[in-house]
Structures are given as structure tokens and as C-alpha cells.
N, C-alpha and C positions, 0 to 999 in steps of 0.2 A: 451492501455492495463492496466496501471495503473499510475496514479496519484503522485503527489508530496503530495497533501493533505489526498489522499487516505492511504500513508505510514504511514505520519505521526499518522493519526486517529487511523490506523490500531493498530498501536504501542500502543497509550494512552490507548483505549482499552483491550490490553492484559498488560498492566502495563509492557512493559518491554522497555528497554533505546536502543538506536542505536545501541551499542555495542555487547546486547545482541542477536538482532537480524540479527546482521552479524552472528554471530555462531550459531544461529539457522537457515541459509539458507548459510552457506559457503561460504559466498562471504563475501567480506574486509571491515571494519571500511569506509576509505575512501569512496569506493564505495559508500555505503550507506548514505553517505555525501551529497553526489554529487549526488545523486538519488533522496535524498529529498531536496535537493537545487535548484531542477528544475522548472519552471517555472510552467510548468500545466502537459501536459505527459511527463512520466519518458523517458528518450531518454538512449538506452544503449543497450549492448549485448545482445539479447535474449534470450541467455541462462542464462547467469543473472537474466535477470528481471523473466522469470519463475521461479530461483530457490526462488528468495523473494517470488513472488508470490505461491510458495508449502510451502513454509515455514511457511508463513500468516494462508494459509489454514489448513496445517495441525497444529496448534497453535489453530483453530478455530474461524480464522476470515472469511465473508466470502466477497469478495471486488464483488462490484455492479456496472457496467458498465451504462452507461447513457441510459435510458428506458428499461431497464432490468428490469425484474421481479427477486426477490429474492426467492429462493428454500429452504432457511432455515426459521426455526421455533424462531429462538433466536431474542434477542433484538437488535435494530441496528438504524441505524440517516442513513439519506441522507439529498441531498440535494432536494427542491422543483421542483427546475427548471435543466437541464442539462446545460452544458455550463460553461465557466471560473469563478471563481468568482473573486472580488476586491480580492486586497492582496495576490493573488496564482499564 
């Protein structure tokens, strides 16, 4: 569903810090902790992880699943290749 690096990016992207983005999708500091301190996919409550992930969206990010085609017009990075990368 989504990513630890995908949060993070998501984040740098709209300039806002962890904190901020716990109260922009109502779920906890912590959580959000622990969501980006995951390994590769985010492992958690699904209704959680959607509300980050409506939150993202509605922020105007828009997160890109591995061979997905993107439906928006804005600016944005991926990666080349799908799959883990070093470090993540």
C-alpha cells in the first residue's frame, strides 16, 4: 500500500515535519514514527494507513504503486526500477 520511503518523500515534498502530518491525517506522533521506521511496506492498521494515505492525497501528493502509471499532471520522482532499495 505504501512505503516507509514513500512517507518520508511524501513529507519533504509538501514541507511539512512528522508532527504535522499526524494532525493532518489524525492518527498519533508515534504512530507515524513507527510507520516511517519500517522497513519497506508500512505494516499497520488499515484504517490507519488510509487515513495517511487521504491525508497525503488530499495535501496533494499523489503516492505511486510499483508499475503504476501516474494520473496526475504535477511534478514528481520515482524510482527506475520497482523493488526494495539499499537503505530502506
Amino acid at each position: 500500500m505504501i512505503t516507509a520511503a514513500q512517507m518520508r518523500a511524501a513529507r519533504a515534498l509538501l514541507g511539512i515535519d512528522q508532527r504535522q502530518l499526524a494532525t493532518l491525517s489524525g492518527v498519533s506522533l508515534p504512530t507515524i514514527q513507527r510507520m516511517e521506521a519500517s522497513e519497506y511496506t508500512v505494516r499497520g492498521v488499515i484504517e490507519t494507513l488510509t487515513r495517511v494515505v487521504e491525508a497525503l492525497d488530499k495535501a496533494g501528493v499523489e503516492l505511486i504503486g510499483d508499475n503504476a502509471r501516474s494520473t496526475g499532471d504535477g511534478r514528481g520522482v520515482r524510482f527506475k526500477e520497482a523493488g526494495p532499495r539499499p537503505g530502506s
